[in-house]
Kinemage of the C-alpha trace (Angstrom):
@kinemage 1
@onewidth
@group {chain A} dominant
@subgroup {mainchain}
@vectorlist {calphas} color= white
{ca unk a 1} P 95.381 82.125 78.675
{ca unk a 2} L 94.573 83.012 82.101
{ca unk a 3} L 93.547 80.292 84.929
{ca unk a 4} L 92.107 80.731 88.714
{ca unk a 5} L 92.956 78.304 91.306
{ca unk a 6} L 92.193 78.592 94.943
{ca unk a 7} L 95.297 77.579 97.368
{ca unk a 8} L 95.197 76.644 101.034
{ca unk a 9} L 97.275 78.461 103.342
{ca unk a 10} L 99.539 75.682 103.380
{ca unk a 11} L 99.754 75.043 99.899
{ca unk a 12} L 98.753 71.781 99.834
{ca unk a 13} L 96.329 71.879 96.791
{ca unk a 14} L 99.115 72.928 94.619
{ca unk a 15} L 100.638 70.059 93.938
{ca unk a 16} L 96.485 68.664 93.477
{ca unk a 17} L 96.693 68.560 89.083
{ca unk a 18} L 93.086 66.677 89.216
{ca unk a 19} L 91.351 69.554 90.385
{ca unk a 20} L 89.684 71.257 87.711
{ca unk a 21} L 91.046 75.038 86.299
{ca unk a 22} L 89.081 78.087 86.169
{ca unk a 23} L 86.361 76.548 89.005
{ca unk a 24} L 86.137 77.356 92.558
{ca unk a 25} L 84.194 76.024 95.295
{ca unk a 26} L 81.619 78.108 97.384
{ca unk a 27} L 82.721 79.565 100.140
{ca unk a 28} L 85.711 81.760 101.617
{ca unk a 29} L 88.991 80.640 100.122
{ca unk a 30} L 92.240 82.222 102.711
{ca unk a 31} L 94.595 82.394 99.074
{ca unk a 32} L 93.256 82.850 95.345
{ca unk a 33} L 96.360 82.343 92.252
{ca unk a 34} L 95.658 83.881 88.969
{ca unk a 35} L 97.615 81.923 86.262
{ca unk a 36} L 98.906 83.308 82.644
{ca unk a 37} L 101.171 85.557 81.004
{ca unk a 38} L 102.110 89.143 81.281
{ca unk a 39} L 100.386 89.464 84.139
{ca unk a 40} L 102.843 91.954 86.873
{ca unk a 41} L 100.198 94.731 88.242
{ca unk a 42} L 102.490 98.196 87.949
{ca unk a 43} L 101.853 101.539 87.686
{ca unk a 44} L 100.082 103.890 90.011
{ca unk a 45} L 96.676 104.434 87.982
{ca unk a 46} L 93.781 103.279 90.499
{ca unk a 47} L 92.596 100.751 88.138
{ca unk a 48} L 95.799 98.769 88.891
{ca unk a 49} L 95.221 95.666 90.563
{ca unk a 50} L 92.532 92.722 90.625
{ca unk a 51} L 88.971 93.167 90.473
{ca unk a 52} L 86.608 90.124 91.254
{ca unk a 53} L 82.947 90.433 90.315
{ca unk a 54} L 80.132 88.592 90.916
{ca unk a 55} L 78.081 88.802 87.531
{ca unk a 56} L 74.653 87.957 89.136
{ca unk a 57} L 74.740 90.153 91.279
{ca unk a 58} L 77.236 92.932 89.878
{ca unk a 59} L 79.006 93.024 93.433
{ca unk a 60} L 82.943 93.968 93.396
{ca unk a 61} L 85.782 93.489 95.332
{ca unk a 62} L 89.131 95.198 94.715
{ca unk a 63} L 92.585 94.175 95.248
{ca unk a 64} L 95.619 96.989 94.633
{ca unk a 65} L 99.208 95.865 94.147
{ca unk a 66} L 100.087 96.354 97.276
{ca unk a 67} L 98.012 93.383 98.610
{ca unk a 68} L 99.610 91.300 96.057
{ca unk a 69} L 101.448 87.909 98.131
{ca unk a 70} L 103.120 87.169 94.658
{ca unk a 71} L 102.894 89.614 92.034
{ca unk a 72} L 104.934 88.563 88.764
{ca unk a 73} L 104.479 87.657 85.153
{ca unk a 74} L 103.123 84.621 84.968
{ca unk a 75} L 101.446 84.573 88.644
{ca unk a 76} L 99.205 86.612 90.776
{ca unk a 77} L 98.356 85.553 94.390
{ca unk a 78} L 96.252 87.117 96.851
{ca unk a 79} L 94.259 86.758 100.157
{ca unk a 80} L 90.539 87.352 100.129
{ca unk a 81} L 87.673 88.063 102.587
{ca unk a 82} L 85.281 87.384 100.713
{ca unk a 83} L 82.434 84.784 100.653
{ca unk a 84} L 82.345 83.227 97.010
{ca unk a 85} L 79.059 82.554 95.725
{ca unk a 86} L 77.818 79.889 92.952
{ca unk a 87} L 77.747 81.127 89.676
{ca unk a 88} L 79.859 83.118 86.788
{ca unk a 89} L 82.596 85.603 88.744
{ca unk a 90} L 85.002 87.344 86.860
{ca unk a 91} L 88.841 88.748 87.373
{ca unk a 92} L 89.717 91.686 85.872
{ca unk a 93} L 93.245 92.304 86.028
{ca unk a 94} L 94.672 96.104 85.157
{ca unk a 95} L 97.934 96.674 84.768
{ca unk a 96} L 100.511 99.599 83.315
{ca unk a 97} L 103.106 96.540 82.500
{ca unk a 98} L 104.778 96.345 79.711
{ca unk a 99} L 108.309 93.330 79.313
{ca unk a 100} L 110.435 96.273 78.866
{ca unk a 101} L 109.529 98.416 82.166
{ca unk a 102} L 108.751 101.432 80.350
{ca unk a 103} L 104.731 101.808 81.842
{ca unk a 104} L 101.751 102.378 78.947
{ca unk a 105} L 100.300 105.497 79.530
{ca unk a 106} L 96.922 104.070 80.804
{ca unk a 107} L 95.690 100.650 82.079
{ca unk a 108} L 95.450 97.749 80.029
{ca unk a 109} L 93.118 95.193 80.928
{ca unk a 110} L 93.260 90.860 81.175
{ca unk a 111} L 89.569 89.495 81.609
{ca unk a 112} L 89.369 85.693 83.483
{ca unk a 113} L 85.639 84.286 83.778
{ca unk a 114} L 85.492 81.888 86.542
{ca unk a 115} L 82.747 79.517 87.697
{ca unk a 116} L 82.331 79.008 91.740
{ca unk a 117} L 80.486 75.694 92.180
């Protein structure tokens, strides 16, 4: 199970549980967490690392490893720049991981629809 969560610069939200999973407001947002499993971005394919689309409008943004604030199993967590607008987004999250270290061969992929209300 994978879960999206914006978070403040000062972290403030996190502690927030009545906020609702999976929805984000409109707007720019200085932090975005992806929750689940499995989830460390390694390798050095270019289709490792986040990729947030818009589904309306098909427009993508992409986030390597390297921007990564935290980047381990069961948490990603990353700044954006980006103006979220309402509707269905999606995170797609490719990764060579694999819990022994030994990289697949190719990406694998995690898909996360989103709503931003």
């Amino acid at each position: 199970m994978l879960r999206v969560r914006p978070m403040s610069a000062s972290r403030s939200n996190l502690a927030d549980s009545t906020k609702p999973y999976n929805q984000l407001p409109a707007g720019r947002h200085p932090f975005i967490s992806i929750y689940g499993s499995r989830l460390t971005l390694m390798g050095g394919l270019p289709g490792v690392g986040v990729r947030l689309r818009c589904v309306a409008t098909d427009e993508e943004y992409f986030y390597p490893s390297s921007k990564m604030s935290v980047n381990s199993v069961n948490r990603l967590c990353f700044p954006t720049d980006i103006d979220f607008t309402p509707g269905e987004w999606e995170a797609i999250i490719g990764s060579q991981y694999t819990p022994t270290y030994h990289l697949y061969k190719k990406e694998r992929y995690g898909y996360l629809t989103f709503t931003v209300v």
